[in-house]
GUKOLSE-906620 format. One record per residue (C-alpha): residue number from 0; x, y, z. Coordinates in Angstrom, 1 decimal, padded with zeros to 4 digits. Layout:
- pos; xx; yy; zz
- NUM; X; Y; Z
...
//
This chain:
- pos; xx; yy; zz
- 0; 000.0; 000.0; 000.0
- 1; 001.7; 002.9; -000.8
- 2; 002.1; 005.9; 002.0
- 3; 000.0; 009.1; 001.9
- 4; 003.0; 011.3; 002.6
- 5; 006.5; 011.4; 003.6
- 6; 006.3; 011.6; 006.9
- 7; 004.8; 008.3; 007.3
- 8; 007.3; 006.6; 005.4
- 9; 009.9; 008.0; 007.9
- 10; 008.1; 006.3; 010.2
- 11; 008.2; 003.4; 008.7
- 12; 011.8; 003.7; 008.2
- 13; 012.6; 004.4; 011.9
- 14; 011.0; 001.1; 012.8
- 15; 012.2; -001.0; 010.0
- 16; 015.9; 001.0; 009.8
- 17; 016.8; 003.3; 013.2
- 18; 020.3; 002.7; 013.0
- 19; 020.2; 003.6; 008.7
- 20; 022.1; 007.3; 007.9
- 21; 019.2; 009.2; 007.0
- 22; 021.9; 011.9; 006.1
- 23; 025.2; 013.1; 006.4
- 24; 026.3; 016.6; 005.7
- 25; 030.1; 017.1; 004.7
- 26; 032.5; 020.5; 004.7
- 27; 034.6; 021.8; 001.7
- 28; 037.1; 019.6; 002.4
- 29; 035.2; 016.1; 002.6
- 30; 034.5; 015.7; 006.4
- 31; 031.3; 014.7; 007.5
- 32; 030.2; 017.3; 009.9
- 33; 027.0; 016.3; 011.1
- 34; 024.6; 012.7; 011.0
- 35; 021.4; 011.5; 011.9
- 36; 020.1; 008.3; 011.5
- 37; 016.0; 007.3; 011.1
- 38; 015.9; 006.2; 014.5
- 39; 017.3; 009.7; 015.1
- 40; 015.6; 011.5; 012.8
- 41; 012.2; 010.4; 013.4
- 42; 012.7; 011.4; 017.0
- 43; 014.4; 014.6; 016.3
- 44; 011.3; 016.0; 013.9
- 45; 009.3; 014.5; 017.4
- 46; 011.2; 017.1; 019.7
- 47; 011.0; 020.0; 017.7
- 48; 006.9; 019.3; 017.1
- 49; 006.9; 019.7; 020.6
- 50; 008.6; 022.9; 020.9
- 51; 006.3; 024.1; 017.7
- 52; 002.9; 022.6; 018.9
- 53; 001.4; 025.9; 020.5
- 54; 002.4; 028.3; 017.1
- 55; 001.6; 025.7; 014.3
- 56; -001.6; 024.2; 013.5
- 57; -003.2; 022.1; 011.0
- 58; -003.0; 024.6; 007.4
- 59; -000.7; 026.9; 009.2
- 60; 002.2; 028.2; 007.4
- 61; 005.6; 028.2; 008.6
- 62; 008.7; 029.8; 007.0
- 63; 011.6; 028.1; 007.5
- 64; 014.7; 030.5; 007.2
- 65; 017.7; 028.3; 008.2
- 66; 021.3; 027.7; 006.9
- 67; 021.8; 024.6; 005.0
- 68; 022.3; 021.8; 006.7
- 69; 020.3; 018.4; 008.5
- 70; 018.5; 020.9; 011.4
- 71; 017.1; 022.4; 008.3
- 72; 015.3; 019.2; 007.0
- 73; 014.2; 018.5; 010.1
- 74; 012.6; 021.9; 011.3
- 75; 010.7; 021.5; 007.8
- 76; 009.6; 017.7; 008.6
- 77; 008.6; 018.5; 012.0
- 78; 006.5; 021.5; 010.5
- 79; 004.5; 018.9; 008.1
- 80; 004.4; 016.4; 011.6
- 81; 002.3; 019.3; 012.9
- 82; -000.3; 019.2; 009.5
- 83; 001.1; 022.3; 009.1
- 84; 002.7; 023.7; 005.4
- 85; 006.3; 024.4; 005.4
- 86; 007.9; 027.5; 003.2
- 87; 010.9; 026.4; 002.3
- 88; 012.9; 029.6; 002.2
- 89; 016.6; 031.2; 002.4
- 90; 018.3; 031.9; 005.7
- 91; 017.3; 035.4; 006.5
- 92; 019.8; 038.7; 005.4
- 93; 019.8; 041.9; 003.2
- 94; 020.5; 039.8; 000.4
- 95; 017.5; 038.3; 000.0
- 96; 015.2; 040.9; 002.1
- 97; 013.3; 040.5; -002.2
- 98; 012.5; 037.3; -001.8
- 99; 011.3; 037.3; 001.8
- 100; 009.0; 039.7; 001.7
- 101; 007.8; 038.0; -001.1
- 102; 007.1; 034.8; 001.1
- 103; 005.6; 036.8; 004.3
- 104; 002.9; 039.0; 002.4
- 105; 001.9; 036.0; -000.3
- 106; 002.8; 033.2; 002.4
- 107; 001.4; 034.9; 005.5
- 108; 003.4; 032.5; 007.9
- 109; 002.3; 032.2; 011.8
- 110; 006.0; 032.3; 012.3
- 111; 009.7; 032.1; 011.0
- 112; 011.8; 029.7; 012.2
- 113; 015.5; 030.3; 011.8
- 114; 018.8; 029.9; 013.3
- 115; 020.2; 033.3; 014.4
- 116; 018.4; 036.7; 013.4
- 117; 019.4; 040.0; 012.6
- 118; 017.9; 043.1; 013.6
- 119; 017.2; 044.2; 010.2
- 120; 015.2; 041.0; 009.8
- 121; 013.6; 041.1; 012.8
- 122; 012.0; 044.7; 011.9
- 123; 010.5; 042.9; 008.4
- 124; 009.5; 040.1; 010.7
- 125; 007.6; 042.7; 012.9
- 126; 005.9; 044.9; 010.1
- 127; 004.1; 041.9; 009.1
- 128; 003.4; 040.6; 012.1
- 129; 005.5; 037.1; 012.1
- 130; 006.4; 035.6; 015.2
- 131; 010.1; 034.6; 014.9
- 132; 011.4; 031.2; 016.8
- 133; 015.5; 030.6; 017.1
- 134; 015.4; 026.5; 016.4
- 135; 019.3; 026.4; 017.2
- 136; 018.3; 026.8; 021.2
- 137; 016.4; 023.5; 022.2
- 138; 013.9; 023.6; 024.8
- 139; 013.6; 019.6; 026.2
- 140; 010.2; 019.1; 027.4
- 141; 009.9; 015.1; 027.7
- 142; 006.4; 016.0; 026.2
- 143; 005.0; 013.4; 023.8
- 144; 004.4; 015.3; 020.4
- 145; 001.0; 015.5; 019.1
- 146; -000.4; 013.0; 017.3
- 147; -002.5; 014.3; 014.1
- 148; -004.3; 012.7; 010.7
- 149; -002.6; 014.0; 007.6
- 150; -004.5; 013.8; 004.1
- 151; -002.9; 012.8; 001.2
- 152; -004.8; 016.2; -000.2
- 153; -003.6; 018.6; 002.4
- 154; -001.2; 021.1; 001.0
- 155; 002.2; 019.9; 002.6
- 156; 004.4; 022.5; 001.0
- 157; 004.4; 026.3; -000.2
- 158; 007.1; 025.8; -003.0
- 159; 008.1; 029.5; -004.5
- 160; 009.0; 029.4; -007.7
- 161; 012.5; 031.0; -008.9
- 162; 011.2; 033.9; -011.1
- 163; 013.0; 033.6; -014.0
- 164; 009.8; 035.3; -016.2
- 165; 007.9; 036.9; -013.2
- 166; 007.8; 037.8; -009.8
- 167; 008.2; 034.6; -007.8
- 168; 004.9; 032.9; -006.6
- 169; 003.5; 029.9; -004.1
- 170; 003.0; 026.6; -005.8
- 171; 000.5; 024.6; -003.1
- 172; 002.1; 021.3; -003.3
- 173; 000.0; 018.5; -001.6
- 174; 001.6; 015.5; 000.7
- 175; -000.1; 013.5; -002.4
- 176; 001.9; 015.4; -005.6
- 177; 005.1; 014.4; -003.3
- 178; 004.9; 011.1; -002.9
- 179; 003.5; 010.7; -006.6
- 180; 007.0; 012.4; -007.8
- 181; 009.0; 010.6; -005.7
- 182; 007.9; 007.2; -007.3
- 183; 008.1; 008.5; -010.5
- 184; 011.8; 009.7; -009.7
- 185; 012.9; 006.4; -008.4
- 186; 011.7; 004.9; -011.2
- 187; 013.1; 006.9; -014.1
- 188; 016.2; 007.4; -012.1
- 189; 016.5; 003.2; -011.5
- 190; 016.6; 004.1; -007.7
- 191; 016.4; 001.0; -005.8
- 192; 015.5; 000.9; -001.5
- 193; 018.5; 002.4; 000.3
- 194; 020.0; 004.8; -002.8
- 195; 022.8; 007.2; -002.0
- 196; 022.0; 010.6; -003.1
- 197; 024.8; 013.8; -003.1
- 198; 023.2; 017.1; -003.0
- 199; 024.1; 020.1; -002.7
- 200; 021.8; 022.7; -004.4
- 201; 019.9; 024.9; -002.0
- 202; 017.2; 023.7; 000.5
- 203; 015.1; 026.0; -000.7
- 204; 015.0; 024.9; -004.0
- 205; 012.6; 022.0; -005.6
- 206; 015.3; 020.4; -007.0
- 207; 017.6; 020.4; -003.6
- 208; 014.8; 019.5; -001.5
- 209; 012.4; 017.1; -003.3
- 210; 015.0; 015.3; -005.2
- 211; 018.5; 015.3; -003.5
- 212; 016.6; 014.6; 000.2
- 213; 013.1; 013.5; 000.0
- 214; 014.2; 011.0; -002.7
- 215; 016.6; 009.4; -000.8
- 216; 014.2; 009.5; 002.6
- 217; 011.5; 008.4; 000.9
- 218; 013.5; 005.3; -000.3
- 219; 015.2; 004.4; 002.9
- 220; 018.9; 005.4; 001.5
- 221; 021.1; 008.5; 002.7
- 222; 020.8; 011.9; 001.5
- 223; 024.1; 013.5; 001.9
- 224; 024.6; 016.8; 001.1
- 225; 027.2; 019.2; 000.9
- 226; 027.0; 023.5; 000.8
- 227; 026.4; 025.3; -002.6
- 228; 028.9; 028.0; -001.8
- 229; 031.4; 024.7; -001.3
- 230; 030.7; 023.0; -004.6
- 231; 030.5; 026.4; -006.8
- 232; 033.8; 027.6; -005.9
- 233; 035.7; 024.5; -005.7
- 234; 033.8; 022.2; -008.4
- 235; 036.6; 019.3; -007.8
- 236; 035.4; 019.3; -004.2
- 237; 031.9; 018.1; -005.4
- 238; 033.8; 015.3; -007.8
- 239; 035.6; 014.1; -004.7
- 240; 033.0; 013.9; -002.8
- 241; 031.1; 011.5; -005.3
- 242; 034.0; 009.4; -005.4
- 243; 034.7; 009.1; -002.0
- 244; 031.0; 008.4; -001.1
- 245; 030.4; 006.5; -003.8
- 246; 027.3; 008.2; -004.4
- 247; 024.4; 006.4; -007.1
- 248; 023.0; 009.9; -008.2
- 249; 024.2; 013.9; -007.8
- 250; 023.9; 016.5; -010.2
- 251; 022.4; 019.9; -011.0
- 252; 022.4; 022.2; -013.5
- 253; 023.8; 022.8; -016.7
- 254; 026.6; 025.2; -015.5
- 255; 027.9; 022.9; -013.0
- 256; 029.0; 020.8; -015.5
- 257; 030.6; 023.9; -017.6
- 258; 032.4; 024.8; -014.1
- 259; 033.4; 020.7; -014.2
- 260; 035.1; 021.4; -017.5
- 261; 036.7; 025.0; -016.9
- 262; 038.0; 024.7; -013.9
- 263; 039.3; 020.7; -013.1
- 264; 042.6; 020.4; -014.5
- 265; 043.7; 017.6; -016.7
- 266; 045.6; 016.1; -013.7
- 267; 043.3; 016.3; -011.3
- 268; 040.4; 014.8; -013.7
- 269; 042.9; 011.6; -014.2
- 270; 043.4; 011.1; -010.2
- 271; 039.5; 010.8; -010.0
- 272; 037.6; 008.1; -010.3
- 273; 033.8; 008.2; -010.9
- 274; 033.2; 004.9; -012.3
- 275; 030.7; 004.4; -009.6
- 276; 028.5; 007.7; -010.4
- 277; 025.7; 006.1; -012.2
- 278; 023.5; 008.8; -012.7
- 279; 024.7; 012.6; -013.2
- 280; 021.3; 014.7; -013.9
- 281; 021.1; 017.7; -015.1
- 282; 018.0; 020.3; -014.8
- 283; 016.8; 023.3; -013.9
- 284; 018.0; 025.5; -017.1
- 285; 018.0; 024.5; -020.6
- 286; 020.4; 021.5; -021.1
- 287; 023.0; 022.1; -024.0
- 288; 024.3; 019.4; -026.2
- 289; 028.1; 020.7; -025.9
- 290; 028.1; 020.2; -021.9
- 291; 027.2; 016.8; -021.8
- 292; 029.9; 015.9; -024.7
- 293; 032.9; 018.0; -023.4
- 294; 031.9; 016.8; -019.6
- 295; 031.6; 013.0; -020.8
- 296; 035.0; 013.5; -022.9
- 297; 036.7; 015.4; -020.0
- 298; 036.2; 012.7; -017.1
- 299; 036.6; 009.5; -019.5
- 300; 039.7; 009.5; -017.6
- 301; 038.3; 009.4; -014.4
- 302; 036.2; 006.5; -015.2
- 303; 033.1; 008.3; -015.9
- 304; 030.0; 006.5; -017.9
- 305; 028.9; 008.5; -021.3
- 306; 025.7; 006.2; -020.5
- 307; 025.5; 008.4; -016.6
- 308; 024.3; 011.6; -018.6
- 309; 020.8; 012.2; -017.5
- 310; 019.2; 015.8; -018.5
- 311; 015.2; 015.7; -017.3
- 312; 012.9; 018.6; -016.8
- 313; 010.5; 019.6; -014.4
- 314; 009.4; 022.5; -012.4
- 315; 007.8; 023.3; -008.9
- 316; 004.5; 023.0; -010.1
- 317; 004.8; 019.2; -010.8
- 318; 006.6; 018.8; -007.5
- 319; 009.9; 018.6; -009.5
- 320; 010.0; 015.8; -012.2
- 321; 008.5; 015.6; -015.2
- 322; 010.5; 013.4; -018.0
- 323; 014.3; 012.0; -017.8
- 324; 016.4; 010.0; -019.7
- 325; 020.3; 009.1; -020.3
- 326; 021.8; 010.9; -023.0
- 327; 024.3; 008.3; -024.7
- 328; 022.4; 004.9; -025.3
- 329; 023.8; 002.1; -022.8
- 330; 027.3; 000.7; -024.6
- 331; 026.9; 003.4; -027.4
- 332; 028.7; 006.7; -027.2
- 333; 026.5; 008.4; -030.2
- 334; 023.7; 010.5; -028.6
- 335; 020.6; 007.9; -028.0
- 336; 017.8; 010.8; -028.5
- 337; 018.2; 014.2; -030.4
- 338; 016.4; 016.2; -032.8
- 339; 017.3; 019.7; -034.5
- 340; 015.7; 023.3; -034.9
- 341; 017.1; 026.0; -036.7
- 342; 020.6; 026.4; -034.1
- 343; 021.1; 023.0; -033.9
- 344; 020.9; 019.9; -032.0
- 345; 018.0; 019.9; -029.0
- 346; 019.0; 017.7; -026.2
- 347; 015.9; 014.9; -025.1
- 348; 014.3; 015.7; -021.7
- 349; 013.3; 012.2; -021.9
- 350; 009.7; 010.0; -021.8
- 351; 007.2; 011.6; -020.2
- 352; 006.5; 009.8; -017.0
- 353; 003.4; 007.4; -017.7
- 354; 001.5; 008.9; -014.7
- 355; 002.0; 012.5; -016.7
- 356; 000.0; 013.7; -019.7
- 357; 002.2; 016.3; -021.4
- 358; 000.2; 018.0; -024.7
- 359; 002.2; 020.4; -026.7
- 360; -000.4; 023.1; -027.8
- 361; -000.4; 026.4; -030.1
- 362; -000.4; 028.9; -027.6
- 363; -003.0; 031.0; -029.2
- 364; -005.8; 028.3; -029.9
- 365; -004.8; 026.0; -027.6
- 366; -005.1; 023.1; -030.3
- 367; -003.4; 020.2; -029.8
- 368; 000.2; 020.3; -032.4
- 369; 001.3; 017.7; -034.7
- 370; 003.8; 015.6; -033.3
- 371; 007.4; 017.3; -034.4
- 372; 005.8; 020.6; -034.0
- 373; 006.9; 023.0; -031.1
- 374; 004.3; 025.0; -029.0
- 375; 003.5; 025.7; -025.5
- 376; 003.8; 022.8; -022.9
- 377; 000.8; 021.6; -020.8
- 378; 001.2; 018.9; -018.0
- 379; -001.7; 016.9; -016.0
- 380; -000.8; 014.1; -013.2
- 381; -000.7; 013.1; -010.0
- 382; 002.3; 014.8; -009.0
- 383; 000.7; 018.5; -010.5
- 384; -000.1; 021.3; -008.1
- 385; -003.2; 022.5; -007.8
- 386; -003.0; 025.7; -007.3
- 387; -000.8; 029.0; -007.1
- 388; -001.2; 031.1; -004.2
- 389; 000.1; 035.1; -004.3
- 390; -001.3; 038.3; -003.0
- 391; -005.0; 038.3; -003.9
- 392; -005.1; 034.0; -002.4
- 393; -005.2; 031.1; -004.2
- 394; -005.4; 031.0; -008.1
- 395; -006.8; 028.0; -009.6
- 396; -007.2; 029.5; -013.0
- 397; -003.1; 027.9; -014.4
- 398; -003.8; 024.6; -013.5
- 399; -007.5; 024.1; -014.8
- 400; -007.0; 024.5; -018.5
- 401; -009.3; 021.9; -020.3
- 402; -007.6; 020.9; -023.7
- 403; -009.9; 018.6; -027.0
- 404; -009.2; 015.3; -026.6
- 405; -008.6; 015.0; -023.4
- 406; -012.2; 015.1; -021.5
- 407; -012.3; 015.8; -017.2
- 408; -008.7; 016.7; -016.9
- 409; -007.2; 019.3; -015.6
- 410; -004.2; 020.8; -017.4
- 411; -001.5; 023.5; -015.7
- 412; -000.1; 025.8; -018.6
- 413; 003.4; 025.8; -018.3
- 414; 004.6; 028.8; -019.9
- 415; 007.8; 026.5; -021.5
- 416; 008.0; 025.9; -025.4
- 417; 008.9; 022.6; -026.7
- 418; 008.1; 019.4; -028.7
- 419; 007.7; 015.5; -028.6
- 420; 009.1; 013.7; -030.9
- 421; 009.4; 009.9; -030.7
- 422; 007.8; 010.1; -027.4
- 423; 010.6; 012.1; -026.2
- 424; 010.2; 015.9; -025.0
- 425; 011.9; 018.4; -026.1
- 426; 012.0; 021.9; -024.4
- 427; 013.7; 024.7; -026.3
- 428; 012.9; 027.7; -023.9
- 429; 010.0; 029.9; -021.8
- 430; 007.2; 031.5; -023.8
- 431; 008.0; 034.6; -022.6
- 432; 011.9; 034.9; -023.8
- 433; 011.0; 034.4; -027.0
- 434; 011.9; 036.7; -029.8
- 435; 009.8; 036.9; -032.8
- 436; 011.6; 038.4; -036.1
- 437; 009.8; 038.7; -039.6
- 438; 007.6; 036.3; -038.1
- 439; 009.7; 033.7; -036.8
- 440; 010.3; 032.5; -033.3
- 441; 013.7; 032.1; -031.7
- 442; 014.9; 031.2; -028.1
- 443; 016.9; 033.3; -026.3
- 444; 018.5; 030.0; -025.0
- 445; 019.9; 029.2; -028.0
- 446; 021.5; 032.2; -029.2
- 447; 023.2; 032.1; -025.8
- 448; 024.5; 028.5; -026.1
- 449; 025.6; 029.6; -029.9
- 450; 027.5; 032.8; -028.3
- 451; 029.2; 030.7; -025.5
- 452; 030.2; 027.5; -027.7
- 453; 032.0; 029.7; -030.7
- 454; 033.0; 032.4; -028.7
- 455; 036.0; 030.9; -026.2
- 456; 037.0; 033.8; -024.8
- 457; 033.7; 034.5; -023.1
- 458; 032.6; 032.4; -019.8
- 459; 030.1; 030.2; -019.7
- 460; 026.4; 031.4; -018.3
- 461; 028.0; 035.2; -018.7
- 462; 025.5; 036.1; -021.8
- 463; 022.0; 037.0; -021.8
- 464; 020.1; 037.5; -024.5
- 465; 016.7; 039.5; -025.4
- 466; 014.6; 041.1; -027.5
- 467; 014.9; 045.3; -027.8
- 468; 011.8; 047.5; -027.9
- 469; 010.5; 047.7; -031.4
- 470; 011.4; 050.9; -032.9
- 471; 011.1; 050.5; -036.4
- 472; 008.6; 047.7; -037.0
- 473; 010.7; 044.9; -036.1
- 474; 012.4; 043.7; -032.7
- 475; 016.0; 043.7; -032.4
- 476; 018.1; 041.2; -030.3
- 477; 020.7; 042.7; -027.8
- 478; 023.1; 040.6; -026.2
- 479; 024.9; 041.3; -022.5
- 480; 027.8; 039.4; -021.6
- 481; 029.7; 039.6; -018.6
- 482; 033.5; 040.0; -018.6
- 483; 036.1; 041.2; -016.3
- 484; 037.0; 044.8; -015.8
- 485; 040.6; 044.0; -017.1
- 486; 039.4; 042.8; -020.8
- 487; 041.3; 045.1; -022.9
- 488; 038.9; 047.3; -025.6
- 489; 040.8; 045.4; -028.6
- 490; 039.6; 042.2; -026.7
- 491; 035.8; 043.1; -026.4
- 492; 036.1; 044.6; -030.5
- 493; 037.0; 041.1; -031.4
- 494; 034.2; 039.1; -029.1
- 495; 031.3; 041.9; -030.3
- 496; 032.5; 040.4; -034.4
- 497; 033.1; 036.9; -033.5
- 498; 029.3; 037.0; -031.3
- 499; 027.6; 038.5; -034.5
- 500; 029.1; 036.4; -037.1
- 501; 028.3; 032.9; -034.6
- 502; 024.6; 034.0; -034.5
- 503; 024.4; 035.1; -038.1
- 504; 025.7; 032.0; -039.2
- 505; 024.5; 029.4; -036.7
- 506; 020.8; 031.1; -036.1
- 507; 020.4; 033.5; -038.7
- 508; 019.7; 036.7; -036.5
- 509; 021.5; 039.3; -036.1
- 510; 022.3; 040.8; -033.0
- 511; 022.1; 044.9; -033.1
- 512; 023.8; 045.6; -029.5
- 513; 026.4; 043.6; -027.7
- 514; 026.6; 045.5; -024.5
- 515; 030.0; 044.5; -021.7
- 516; 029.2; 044.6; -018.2
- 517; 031.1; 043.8; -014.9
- 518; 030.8; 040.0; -013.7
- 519; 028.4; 039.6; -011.4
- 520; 025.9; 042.7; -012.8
- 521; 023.1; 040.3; -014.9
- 522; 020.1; 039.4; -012.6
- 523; 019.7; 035.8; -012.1
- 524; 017.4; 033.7; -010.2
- 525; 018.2; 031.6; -006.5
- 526; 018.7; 028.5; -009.6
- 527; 021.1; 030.5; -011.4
- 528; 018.6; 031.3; -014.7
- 529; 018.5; 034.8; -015.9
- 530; 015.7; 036.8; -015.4
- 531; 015.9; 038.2; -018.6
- 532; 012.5; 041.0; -018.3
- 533; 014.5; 042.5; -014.9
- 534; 017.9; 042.3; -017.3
- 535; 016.3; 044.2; -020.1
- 536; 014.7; 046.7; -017.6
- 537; 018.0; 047.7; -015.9
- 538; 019.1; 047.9; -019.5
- 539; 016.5; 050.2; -020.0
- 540; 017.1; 052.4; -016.6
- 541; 020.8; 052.9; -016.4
- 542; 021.2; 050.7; -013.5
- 543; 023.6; 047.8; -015.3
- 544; 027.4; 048.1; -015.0
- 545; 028.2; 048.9; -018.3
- 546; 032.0; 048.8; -019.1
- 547; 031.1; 049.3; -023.2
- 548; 028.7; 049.4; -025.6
- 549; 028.8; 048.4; -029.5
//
């Protein structure tokens, strides 16, 4: 009989398994810093019910701002314990002051938990009325926790998205849509009971927290994880940490694999070995056809499997995972799934899972496309949302689009472009960073993926591209890349020609403005993906860095 939610199968696992890691969480250099078992675990989320049971109630919501790390997990699992719904969110500082406002006035939290508060947070916290609780100071009571009835319908989580197109909103993800993606992960994944998963992306983040710790939980294995700040400034540290923990499945997205490339040296990739690493995903931003074959050529040497590869898509609003699939075809090293557009070769996303319906449809009429053809993406299944929530409550209206052909269900609109072809999807970019030219659609995606593979000289993930303001009857694409202040003048002259001639002859556009800015200026999401409508509008206002224009 399969659980109604995740905290019952942690149950389950602290009878069956107490003395099993749950997880481990390791330091930059490799060193476990902190474990917890099920046994543990189980009565850990107990305790800190205990301490919550007089601030959160059945449908309450609760913001957890905490550093990365096991406490983290369990705050949140305790939080779900209670039949409450957890927001999973970033530890609280100026930084991202954005993002949690964002959470407190669409979220309305009873209260914030966190470990260790500033008094600039704590006058936020106060304007909206949210009662703050330190979880780094336990309170033993000896108190039995309370014992509540969860539905399989109740919301169970108040997943933001990351904003790439729009200001960031609440996907209402049930206890149900969890455990619905977390079978449909293990099986496209070929998890077995007790899989090792290394994680690292935030907590905050679908990807971090549905599939590099629920995953694992949910299967009875060990979900270790290791910071973000860690693995993005010393990629080999990540690589290491695979090998030495012998981890099935770790991943993320595409630039990690870029960062792979760049920055492990030839020596260092031969003293690796990741023979054991059977699955490397990689999601969350559009998944380019040059990463996987430089990453798969660059750590042959360390043992690597071409047949690992694993690109997949999803998004918050279907819990996480939607399709997956391995790149090279097992004991083949030629792609096992591509198709072509007008820049080239589109990497598979993979089958749809069998429990999703995904219908490609013409964005205007909503009829259904011809396989082969690209439109809009729309997704049904048990592991969909229901429901957005923001300012004015909940919203209904994204997920309940009825489609011909397809009589009682309930479709969510995705806002993605794409294709199926032989069953597999194919997802070439969002709706909304399109650029239309003489009547013909292009991807801002791909022009970047153009710019970065023909252009050496520029970083990867350093260029976004969009359209300009029509002016003269047609839109014109501008392109801002990100270089260091010590780039010479003759050096940006030379990337501006070499970045129009790559797009002219690889795409077939022409890009009017190429526009140099200071590392660090371009606006991206908490995922890493460019939020290209804020990047145009600083463009627009004076506010980007701009070192030259031409």
């Amino acid at each position: 009989m399969t659980p109604e939610t995740i905290v019952d199968v942690l149950h389950q696992h602290a009878i069956s398994r107490p003395q099993q890691l749950a997880m481990q969480h390791y330091d930059g250099s490799d060193t476990p810093v902190a474990e917890i078992t099920y046994g543990q675990l189980v009565a850990s989320i107990h305790e800190m019910a205990v301490q919550l049971a007089d601030r959160v109630g059945p449908g309450d919501t609760a913001l957890v701002a905490m550093r990365f790390g096991i406490d983290y997990i369990v705050c949140l699992l305790a939080i779900l314990f209670l039949g409450g719904v957890a927001i999973p969110g970033m530890p609280a500082n100026r930084r991202s002051t954005k993002r949690l406002i964002a959470m407190l006035r669409v979220g309305k939290p009873v209260v914030m938990l966190h470990d260790g508060l500033n008094d600039f947070t704590g006058d936020i916290l106060a304007q909206y009325g949210v009662q703050e609780v330190n979880m780094s100071v336990r309170v033993p009571t000896g108190q039995a926790p309370p014992s509540r009835r969860l539905a399989g319908d109740a919301a169970a989580l108040l997943q933001f998205t990351s904003g790439s197109t729009a200001t960031p909103k609440g996907v209402v993800i049930s206890h149900a849509n969890i455990v619905a993606n977390q079978i449909a992960i293990a099986k496209h994944f070929d998890h077995q009971e007790g899989v090792q998963v290394l994680g690292w992306l935030p907590l905050f983040h679908d990807m971090g927290l549905i599939g590099n710790v629920l995953q694992p939980l949910f299967l009875g294995g060990t979900a270790m994880m290791q910071a973000p700040f860690d693995v993005i400034s010393q990629p080999l540290s990540w690589l290491k940490l695979i090998e030495k923990t012998r981890a099935h499945t770790s991943g993320g997205p595409n630039f990690i694999y870029d960062l792979c490339v760049r920055r492990v040296s030839e020596e260092e990739a031969a003293g690796l070995d990741l023979s054991r690493w059977e699955t490397a995903y990689n999601g969350s931003e559009p998944v380019r056809q040059h990463t996987l074959e430089r990453f798969a050529e660059k750590f042959r040497c360390s043992g690597f499997k071409s047949t690992s590869m694993f690109p997949c898509y999803g998004m918050a609003e279907a819990s996480l995972f939607v399709s997956g699939r391995r790149y090279f075809a097992p004991h083949d090293d030629a792609p096992s799934r591509a198709a072509t557009d007008s820049t080239g070769t589109l990497v598979s996303c993979g089958a749809i899972d069998e429990e999703t319906t995904v219908v490609v449809c013409d964005p205007v009429s909503l009829e259904a496309r011809n396989e082969g053809a690209s439109g809009e993406i729309f997704i049904a299944g048990p592991s969909v949302a229901s429901a957005y929530l923001d300012e004015q409550g909940i919203q209904i209206g994204p997920f309940t689009h009825r489609l011909t052909g397809h009589p009682g269900r309930d479709f969510h609109r995705t806002g993605d472009i794409g294709k199926i072809e032989g069953r597999q999807l194919f997802v070439t970019g969002r709706a909304k960073d399109t650029i239309k030219i003489r009547g013909v659609t292009y991807h801002a995606e791909d022009m970047e993926s153009i710019i970065e593979r023909e252009c050496s000289q520029i970083e990867d993930h350093a260029v976004c591209v969009f359209g300009l303001p029509v002016t003269t009857g047609v839109e014109t694409v501008a392109a801002v890349v990100e270089i260091s202040r010590a780039t010479a003048s003759p050096v940006r002259s030379e990337l501006f020609k070499q970045i129009r001639e790559a797009v002219s002859l690889h795409a077939g556009v022409t890009i009017s403005k190429v526009y140099f800015v200071l590392r660090g200026s371009l606006s991206r999401t908490s995922s890493g993906k460019f939020v290209r409508s804020l990047c145009r509008e600083n463009l627009a206002n004076g506010s980007l860095a701009i070192i030259e224009e031409l």
